[in-house]
C-alpha angles and dihedrals in degrees: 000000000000124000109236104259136164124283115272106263109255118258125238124242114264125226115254103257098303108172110255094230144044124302112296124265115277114224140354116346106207126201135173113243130200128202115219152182118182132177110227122203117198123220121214135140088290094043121048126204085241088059104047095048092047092053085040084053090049092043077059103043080058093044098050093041094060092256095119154009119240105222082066093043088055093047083059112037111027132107095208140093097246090060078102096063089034100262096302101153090183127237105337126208129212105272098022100106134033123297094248094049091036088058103045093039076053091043088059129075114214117288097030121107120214141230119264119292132214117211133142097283098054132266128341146195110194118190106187107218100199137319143227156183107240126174107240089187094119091035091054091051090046088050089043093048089051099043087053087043095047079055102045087056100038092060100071093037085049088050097047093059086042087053100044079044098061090033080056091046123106128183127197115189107197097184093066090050085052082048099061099030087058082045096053098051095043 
């Protein structure tokens, strides 16, 4: 059985789907791209962050020296899913992976293979690949239409749990219990 409770407040009507920010963008948005492959080494309690970044540092004495290619030595050393494709992360934009990696894969031109680098994942060794301009224009109104669709479908599911939430609330006020019972022995 359900507690007397106030009507639910009614709701105001929503916009019909305005976009939530300024006007969108008129014309190409360009961006620079990199292409990557990096080796991840995992800490744990097996695994310090001293000696991650030290057999990092001696993946990358063999690399640098012509003993090896990186996309092998990936296959064999790294932590992450990509250790299968040697490391290739694919072409990168600005803002898609973590400031520390983000800056060292920036700091490096095409061809050259970082330090180690410390992010919240473990150690890595980057090697950039190449880089380009590429026009995200598309990829910015695909984002854009998933993002307004995610929402579309996210606002039922958000007021029905509003709606079994306040169906679940009680309220005791108490105040108003002290009230009548001072009334009634007055």
């Amino acid at each position: 059985a359900r507690t007397a409770r106030a009507p639910a407040p009614a709701q105001a009507p929503q916009p019909a789907a305005a976009p939530a920010q300024a006007p969108a963008h008129q014309g190409p948005v360009e961006v620079m791209q990199t292409r990557a492959r990096h080796i991840l080494i995992k800490t744990s309690t097996v695994m310090s962050d001293e000696m991650a970044r030290q057999r990092l540092e001696q993946v990358r004495q063999r690399l640098v020296s012509g003993g090896a290619k990186f996309e092998d030595m990936a296959r064999q050393y790294s932590q992450d899913a990509t250790a299968p494709q040697g490391g290739e992360l694919g072409w990168l934009n600005p803002g898609e992976t973590v400031p520390p990696f983000e800056a060292a894969m920036n700091a490096l031109k095409p061809g050259e293979i970082s330090q180690p680098v410390q992010s919240p994942f473990g150690w890595h060794l980057i090697e950039v690949e190449e880089r380009r301009q590429h026009d995200a224009t598309d990829d910015m109104a695909r984002m854009k239409a998933r993002q307004i669709l995610f929402e579309r479908r996210a606002q039922p599911a958000f007021e029905d749990w509003l709606e079994q939430l306040r169906a679940q609330a009680y309220i005791d006020n108490r105040l108003e219990k002290q009230q009548k019972i001072q009334q009634n022995n007055r």
